[in-house]
N, CA, C and O atoms as a CHARMM CRD file, in Angstrom:
* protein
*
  336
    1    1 UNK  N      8.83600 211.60400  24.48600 PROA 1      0.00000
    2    1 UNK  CA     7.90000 210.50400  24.34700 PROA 1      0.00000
    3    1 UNK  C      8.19300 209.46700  25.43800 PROA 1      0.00000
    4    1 UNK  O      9.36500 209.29600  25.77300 PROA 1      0.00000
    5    2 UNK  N      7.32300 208.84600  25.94900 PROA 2      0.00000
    6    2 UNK  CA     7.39300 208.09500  27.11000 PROA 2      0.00000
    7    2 UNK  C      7.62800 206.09500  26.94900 PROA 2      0.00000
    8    2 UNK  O      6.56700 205.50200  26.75000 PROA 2      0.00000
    9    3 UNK  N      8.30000 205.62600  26.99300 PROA 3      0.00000
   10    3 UNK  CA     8.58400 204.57700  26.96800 PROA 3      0.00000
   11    3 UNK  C      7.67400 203.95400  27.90600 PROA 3      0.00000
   12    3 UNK  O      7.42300 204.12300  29.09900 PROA 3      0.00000
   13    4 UNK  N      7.08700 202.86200  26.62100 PROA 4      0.00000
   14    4 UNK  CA     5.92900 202.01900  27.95600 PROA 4      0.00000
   15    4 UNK  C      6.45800 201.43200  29.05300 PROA 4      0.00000
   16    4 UNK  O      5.57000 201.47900  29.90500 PROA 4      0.00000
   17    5 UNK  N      7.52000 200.84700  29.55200 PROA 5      0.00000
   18    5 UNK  CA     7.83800 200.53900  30.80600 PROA 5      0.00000
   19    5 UNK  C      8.17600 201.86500  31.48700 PROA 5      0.00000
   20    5 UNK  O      9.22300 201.84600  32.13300 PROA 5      0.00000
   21    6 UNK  N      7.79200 202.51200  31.47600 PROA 6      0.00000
   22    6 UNK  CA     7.62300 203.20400  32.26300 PROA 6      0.00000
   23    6 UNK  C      6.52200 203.82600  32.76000 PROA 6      0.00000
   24    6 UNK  O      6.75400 204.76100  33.52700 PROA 6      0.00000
   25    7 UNK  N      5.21400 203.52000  32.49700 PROA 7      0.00000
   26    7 UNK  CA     4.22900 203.89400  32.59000 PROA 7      0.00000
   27    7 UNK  C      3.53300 203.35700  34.28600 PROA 7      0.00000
   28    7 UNK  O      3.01800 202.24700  34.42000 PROA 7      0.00000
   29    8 UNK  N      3.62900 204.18300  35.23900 PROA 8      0.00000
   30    8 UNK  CA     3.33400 203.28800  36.62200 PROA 8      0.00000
   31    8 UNK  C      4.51000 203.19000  37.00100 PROA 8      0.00000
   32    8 UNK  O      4.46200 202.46200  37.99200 PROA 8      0.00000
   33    9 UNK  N      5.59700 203.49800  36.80300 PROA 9      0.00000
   34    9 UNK  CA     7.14000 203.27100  37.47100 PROA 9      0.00000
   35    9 UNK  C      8.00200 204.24800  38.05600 PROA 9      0.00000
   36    9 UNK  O      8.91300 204.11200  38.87300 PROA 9      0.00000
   37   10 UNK  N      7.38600 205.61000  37.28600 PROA 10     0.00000
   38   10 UNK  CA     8.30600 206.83300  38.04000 PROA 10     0.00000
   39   10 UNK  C      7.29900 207.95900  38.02700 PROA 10     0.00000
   40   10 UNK  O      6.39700 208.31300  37.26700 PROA 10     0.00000
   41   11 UNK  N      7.94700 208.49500  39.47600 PROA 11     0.00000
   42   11 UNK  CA     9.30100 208.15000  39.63200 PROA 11     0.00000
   43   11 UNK  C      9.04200 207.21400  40.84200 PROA 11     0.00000
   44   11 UNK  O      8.00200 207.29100  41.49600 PROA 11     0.00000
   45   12 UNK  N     10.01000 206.34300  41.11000 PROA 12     0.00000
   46   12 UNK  CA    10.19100 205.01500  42.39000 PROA 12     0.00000
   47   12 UNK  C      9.27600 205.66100  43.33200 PROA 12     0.00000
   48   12 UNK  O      8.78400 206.78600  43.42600 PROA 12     0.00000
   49   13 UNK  N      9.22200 204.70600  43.91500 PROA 13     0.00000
   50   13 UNK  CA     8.79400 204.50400  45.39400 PROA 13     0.00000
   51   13 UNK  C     10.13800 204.30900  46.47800 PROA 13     0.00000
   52   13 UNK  O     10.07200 203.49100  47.39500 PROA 13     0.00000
   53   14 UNK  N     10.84400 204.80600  46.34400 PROA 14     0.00000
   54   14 UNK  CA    12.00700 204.73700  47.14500 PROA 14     0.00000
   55   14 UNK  C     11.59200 204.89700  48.87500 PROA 14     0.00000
   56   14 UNK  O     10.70900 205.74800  48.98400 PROA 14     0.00000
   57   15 UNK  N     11.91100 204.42900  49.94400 PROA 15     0.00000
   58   15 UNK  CA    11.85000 204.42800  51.37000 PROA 15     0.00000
   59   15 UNK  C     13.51000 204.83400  51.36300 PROA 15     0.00000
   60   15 UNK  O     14.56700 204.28300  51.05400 PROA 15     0.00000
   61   16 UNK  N     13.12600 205.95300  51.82200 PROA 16     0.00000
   62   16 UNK  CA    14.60500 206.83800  52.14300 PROA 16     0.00000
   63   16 UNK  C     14.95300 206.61800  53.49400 PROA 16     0.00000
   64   16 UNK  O     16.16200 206.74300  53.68800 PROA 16     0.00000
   65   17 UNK  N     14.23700 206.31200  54.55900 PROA 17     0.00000
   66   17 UNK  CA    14.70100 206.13000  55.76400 PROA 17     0.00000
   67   17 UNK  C     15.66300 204.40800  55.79100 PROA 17     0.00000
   68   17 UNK  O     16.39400 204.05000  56.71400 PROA 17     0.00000
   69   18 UNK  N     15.33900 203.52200  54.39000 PROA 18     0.00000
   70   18 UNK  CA    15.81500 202.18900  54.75100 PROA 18     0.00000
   71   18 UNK  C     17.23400 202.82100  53.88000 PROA 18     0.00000
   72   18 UNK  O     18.30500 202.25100  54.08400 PROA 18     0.00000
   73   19 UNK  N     17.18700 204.06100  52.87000 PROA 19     0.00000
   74   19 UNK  CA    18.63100 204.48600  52.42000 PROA 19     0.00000
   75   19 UNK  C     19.41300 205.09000  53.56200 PROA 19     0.00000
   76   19 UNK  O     20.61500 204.86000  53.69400 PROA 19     0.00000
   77   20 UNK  N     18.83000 205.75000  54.26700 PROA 20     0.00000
   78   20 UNK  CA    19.98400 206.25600  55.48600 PROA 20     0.00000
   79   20 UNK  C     20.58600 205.66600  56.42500 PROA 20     0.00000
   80   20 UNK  O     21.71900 205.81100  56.88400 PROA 20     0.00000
   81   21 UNK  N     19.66100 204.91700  56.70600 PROA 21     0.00000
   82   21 UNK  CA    21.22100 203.93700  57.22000 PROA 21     0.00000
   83   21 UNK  C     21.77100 203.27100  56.43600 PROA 21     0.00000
   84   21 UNK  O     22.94600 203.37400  56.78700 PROA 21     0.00000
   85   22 UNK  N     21.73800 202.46200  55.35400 PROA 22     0.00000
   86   22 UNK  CA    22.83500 202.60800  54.32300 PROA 22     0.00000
   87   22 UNK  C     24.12100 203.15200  54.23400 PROA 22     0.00000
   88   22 UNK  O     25.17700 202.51900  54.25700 PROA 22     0.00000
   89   23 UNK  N     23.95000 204.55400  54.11500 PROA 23     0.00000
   90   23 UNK  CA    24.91500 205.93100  53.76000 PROA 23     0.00000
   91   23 UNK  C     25.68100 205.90500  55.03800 PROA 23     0.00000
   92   23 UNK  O     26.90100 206.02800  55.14600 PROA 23     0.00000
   93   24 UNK  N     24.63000 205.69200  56.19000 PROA 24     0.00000
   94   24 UNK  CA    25.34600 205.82500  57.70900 PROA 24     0.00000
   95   24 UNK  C     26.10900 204.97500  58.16700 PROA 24     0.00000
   96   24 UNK  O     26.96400 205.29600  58.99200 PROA 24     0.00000
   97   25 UNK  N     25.95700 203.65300  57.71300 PROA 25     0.00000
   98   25 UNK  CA    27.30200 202.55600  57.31400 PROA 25     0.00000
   99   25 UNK  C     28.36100 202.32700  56.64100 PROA 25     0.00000
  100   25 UNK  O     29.30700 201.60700  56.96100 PROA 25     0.00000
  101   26 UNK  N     28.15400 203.19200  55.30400 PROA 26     0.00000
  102   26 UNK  CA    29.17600 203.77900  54.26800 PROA 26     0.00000
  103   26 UNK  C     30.09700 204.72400  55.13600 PROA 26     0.00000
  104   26 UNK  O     31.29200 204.63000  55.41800 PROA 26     0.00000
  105   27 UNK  N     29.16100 205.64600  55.45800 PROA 27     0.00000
  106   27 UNK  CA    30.09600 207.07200  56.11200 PROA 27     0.00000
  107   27 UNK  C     30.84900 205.99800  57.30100 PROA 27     0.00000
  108   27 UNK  O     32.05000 206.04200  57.03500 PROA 27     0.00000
  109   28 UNK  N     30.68600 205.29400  58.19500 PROA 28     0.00000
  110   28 UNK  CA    30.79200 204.67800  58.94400 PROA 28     0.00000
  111   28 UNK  C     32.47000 203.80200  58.26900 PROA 28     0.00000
  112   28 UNK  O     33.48900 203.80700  58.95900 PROA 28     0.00000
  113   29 UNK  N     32.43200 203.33800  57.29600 PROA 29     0.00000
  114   29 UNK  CA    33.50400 202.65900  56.90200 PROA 29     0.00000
  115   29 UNK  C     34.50800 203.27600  56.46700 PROA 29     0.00000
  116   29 UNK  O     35.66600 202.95500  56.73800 PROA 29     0.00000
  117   30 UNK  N     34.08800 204.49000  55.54500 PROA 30     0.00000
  118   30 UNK  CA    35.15300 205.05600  55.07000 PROA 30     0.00000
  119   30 UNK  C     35.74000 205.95500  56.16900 PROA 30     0.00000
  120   30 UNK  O     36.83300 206.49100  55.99200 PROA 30     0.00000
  121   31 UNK  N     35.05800 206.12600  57.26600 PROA 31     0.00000
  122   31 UNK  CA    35.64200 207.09000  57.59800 PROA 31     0.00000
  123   31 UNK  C     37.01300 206.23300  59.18900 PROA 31     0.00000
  124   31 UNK  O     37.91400 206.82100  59.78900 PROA 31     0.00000
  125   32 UNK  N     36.58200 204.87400  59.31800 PROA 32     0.00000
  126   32 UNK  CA    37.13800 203.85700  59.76000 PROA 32     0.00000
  127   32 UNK  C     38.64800 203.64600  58.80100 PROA 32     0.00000
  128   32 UNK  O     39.78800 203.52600  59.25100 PROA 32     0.00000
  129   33 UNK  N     38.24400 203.65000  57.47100 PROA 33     0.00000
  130   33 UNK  CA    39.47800 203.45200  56.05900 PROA 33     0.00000
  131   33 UNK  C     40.34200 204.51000  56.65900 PROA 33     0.00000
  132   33 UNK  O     41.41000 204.47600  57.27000 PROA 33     0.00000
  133   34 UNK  N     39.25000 205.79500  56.15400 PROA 34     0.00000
  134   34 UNK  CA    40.46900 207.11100  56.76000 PROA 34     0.00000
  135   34 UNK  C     41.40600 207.28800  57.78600 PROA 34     0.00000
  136   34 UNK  O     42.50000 207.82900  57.62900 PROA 34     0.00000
  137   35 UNK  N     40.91500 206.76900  58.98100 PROA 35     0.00000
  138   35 UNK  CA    41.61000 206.91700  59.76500 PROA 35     0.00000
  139   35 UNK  C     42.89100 205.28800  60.20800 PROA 35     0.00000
  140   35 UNK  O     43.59000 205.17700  61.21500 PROA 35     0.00000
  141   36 UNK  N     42.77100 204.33700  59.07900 PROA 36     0.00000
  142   36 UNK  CA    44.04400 203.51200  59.26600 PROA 36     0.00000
  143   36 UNK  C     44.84700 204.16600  58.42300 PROA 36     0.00000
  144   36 UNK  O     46.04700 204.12600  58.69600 PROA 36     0.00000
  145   37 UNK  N     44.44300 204.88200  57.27100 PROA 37     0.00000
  146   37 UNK  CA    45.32300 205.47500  56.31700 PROA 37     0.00000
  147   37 UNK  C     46.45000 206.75300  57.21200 PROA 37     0.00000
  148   37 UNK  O     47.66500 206.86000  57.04700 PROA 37     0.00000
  149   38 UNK  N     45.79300 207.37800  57.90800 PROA 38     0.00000
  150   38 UNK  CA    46.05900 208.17000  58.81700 PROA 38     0.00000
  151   38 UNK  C     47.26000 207.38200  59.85100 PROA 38     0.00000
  152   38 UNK  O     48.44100 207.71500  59.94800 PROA 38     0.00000
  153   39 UNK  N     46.79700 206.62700  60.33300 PROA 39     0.00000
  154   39 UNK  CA    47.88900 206.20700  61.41500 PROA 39     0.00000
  155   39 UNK  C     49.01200 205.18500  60.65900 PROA 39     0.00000
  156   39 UNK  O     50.12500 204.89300  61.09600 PROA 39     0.00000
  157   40 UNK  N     48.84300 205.06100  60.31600 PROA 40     0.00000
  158   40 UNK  CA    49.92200 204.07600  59.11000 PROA 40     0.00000
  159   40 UNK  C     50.91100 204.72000  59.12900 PROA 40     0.00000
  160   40 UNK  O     50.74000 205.85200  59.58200 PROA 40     0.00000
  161   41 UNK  N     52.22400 204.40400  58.72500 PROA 41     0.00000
  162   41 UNK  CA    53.58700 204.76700  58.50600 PROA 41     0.00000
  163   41 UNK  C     53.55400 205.43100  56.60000 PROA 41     0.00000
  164   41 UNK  O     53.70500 206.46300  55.94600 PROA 41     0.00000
  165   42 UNK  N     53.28300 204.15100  56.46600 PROA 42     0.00000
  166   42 UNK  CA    53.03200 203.72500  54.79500 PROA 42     0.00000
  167   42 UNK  C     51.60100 203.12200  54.36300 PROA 42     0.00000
  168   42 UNK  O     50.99700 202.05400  54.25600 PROA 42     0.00000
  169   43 UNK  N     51.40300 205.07000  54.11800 PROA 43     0.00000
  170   43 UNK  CA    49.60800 204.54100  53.41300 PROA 43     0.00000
  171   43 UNK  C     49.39600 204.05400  52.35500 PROA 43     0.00000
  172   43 UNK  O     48.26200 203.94000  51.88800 PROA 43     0.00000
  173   44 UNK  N     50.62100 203.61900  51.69500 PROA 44     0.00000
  174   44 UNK  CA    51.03200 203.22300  50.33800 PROA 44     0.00000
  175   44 UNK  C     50.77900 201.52500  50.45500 PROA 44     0.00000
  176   44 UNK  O     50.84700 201.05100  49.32100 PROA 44     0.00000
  177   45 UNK  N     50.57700 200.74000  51.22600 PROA 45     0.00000
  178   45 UNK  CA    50.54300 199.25300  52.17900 PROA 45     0.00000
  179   45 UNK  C     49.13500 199.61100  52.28800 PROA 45     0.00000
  180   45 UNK  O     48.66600 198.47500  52.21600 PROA 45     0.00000
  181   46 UNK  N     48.54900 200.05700  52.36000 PROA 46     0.00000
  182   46 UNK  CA    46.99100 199.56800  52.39600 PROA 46     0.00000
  183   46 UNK  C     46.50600 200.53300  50.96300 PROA 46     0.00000
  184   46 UNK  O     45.34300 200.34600  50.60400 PROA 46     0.00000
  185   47 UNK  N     46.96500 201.08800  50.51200 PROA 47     0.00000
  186   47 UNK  CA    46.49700 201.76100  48.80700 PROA 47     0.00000
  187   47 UNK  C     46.91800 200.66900  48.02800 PROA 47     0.00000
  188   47 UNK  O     46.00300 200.22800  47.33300 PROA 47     0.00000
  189   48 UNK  N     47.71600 200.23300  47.93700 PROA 48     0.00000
  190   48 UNK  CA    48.43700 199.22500  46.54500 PROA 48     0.00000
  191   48 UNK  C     47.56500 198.45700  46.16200 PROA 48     0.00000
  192   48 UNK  O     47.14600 198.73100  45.03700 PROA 48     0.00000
  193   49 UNK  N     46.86300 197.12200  46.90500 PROA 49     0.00000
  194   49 UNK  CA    46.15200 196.03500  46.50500 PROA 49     0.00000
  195   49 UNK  C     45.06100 196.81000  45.80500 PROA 49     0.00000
  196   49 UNK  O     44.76100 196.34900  44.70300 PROA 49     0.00000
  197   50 UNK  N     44.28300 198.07600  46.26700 PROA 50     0.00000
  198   50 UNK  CA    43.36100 198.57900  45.70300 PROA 50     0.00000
  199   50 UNK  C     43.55800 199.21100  43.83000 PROA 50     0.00000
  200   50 UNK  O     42.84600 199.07200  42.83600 PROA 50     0.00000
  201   51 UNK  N     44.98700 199.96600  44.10000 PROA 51     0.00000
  202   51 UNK  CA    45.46600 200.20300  42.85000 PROA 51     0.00000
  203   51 UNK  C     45.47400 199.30100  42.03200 PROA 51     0.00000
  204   51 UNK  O     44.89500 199.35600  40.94700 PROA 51     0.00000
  205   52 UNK  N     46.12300 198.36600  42.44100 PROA 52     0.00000
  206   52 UNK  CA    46.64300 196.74200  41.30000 PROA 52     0.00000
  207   52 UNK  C     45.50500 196.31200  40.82500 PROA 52     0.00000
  208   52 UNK  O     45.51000 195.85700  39.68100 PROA 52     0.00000
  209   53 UNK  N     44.17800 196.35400  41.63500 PROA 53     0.00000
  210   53 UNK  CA    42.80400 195.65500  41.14100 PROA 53     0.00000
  211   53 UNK  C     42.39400 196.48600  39.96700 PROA 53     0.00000
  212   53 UNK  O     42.19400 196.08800  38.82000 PROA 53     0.00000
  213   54 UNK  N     42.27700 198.01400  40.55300 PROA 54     0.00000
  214   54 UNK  CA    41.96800 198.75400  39.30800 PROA 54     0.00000
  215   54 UNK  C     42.60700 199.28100  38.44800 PROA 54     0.00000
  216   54 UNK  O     42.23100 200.25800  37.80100 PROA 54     0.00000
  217   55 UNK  N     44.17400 198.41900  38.26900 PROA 55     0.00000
  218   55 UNK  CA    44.62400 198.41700  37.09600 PROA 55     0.00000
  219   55 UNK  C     44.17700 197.48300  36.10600 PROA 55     0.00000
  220   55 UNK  O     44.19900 197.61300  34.88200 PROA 55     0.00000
  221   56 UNK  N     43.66900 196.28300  36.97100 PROA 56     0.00000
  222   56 UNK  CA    43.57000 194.75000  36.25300 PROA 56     0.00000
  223   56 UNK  C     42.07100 195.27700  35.55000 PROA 56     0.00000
  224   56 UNK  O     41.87300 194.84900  34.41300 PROA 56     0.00000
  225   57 UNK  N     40.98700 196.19100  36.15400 PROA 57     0.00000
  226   57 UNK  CA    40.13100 196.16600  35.76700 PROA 57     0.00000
  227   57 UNK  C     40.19500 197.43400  34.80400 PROA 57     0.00000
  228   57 UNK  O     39.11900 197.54600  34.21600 PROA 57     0.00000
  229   58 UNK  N     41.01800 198.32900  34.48600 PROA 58     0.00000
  230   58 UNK  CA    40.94800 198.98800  33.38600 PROA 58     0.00000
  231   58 UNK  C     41.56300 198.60200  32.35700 PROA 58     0.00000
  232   58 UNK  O     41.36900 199.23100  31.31600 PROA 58     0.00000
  233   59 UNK  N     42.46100 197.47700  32.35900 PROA 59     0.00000
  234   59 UNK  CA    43.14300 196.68900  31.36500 PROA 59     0.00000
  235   59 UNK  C     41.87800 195.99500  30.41300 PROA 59     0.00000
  236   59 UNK  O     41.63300 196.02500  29.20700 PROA 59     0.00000
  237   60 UNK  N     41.15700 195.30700  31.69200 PROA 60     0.00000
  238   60 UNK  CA    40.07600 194.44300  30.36200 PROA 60     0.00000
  239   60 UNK  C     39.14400 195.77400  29.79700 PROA 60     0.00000
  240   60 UNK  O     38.76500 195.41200  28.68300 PROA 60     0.00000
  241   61 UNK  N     38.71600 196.86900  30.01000 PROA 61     0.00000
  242   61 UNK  CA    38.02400 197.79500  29.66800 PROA 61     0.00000
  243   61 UNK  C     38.88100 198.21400  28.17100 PROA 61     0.00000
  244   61 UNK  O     38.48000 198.89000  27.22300 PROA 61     0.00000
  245   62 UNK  N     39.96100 197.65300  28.34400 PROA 62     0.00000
  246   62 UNK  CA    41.30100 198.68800  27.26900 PROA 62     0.00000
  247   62 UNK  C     41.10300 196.91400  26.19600 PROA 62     0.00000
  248   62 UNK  O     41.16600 196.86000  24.96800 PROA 62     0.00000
  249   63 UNK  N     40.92100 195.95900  26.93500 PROA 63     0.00000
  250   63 UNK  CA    40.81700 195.00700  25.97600 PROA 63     0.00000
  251   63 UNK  C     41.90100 194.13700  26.45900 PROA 63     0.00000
  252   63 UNK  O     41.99900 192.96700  26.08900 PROA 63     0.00000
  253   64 UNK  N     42.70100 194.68800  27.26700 PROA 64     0.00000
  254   64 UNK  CA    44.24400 193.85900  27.84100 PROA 64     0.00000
  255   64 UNK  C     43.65600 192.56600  28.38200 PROA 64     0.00000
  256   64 UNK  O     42.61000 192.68400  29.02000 PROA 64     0.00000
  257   65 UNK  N     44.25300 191.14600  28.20100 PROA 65     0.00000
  258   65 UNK  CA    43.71500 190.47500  29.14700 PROA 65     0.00000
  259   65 UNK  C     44.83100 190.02200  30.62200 PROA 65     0.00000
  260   65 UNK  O     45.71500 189.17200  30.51100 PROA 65     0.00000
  261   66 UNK  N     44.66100 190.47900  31.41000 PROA 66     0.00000
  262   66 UNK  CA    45.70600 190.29200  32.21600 PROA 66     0.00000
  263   66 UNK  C     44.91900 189.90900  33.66600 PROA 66     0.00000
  264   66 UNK  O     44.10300 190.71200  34.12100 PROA 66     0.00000
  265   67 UNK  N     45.21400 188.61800  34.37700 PROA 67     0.00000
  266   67 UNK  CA    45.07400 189.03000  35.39500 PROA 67     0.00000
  267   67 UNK  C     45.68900 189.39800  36.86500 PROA 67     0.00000
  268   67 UNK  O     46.84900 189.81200  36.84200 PROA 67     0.00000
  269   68 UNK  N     44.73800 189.24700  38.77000 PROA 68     0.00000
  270   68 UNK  CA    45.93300 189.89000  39.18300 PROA 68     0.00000
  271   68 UNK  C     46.72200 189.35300  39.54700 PROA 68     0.00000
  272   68 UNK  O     47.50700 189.85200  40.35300 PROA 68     0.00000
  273   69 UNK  N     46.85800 187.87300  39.01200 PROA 69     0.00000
  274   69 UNK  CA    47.90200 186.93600  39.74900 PROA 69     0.00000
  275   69 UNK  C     49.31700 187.78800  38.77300 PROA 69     0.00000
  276   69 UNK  O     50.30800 188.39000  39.18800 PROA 69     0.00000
  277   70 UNK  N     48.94300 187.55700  37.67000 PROA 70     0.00000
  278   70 UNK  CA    49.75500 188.03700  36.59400 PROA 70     0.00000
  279   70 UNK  C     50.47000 189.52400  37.01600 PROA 70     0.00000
  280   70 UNK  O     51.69500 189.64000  36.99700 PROA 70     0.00000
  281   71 UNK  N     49.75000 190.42500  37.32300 PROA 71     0.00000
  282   71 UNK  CA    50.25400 191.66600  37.70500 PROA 71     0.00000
  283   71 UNK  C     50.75100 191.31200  39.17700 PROA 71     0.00000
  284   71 UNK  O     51.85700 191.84000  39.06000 PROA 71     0.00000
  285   72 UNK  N     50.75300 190.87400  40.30800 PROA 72     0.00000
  286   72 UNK  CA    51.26900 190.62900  41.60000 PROA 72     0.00000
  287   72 UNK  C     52.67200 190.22600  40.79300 PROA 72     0.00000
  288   72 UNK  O     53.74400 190.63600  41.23900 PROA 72     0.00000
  289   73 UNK  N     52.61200 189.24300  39.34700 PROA 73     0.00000
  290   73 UNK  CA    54.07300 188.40100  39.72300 PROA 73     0.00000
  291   73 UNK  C     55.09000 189.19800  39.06000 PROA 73     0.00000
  292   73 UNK  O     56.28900 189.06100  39.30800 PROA 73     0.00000
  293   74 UNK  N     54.51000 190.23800  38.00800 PROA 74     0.00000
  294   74 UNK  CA    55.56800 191.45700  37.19800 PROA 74     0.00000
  295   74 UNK  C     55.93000 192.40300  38.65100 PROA 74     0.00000
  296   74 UNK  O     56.99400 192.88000  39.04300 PROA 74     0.00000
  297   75 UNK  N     54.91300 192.42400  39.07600 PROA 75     0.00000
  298   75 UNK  CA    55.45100 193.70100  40.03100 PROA 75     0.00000
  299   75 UNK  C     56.41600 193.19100  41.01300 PROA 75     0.00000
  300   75 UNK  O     57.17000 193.96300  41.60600 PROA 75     0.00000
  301   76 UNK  N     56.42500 191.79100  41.22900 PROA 76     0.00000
  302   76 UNK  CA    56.90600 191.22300  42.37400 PROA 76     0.00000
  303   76 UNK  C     58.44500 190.86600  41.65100 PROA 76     0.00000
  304   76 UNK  O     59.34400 190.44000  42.37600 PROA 76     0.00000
  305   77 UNK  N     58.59800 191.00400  40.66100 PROA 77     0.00000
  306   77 UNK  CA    60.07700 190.65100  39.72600 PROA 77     0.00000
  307   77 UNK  C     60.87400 191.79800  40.64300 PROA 77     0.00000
  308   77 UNK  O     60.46600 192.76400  41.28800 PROA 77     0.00000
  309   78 UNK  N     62.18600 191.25000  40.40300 PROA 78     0.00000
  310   78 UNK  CA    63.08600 192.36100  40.57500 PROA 78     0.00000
  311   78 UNK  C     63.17200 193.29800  39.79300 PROA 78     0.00000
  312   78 UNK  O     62.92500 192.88000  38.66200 PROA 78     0.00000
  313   79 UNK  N     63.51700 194.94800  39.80000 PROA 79     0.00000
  314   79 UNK  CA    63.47900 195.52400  38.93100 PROA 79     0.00000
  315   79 UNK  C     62.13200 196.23000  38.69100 PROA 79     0.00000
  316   79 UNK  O     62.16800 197.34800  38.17800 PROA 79     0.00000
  317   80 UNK  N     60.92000 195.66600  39.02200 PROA 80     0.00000
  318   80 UNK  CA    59.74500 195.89500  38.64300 PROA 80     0.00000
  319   80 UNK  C     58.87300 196.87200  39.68600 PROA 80     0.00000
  320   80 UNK  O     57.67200 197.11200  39.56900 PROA 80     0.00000
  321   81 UNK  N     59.82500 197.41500  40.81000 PROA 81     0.00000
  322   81 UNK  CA    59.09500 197.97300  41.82500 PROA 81     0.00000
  323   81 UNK  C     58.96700 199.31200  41.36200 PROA 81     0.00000
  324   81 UNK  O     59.73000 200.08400  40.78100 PROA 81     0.00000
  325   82 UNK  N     57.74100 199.38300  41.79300 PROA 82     0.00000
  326   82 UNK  CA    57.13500 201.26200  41.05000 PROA 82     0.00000
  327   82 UNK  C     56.68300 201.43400  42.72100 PROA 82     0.00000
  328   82 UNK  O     56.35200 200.61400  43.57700 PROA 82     0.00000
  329   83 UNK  N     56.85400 202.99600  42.72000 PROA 83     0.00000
  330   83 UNK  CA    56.81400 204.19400  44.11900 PROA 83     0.00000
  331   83 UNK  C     55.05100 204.54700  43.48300 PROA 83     0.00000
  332   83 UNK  O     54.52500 204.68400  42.37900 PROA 83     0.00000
  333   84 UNK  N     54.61800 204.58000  44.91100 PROA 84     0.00000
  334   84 UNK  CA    52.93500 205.29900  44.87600 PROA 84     0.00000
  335   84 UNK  C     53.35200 206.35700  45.10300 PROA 84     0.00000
  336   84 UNK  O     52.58500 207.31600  45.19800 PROA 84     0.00000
């Protein structure tokens, strides 16, 4: 059964040529990411800040309230250093 907002709406009108370059800026970055990860000593120095965020953000999903000042200052304790 068809939901009235949708009646006249699908499927989109999408302009795929204004999505490809999009994607071609994406591909463009990550593949810029890839290659500092690559020349790095310790790809573990540019992974971490990313990890720590999406720890902070699966904590509130779990209900934890923590944030990342809070997690920078446990991890930053002595004792508290964890290996990627």
């Amino acid at each position: 059964m068809t939901v009235k907002y949708h009646y006249g709406k699908f499927p989109p009108n999408i302009k795929q040529d204004s999505l490809y370059e999009l994607v071609a800026q994406t591909r463009t970055s990550l593949d810029r990411y890839d290659g500092f990860l690559h020349a790095m000593q310790s790809q573990a120095t540019l992974l971490s800040p990313l990890l720590t965020q999406e720890a902070v953000l699966s904590s509130r999903i779990e209900g934890t309230q923590s944030t990342l000042t809070e997690v920078l200052e446990f991890e930053g304790q002595e004792g508290n250093n964890k290996k990627i």
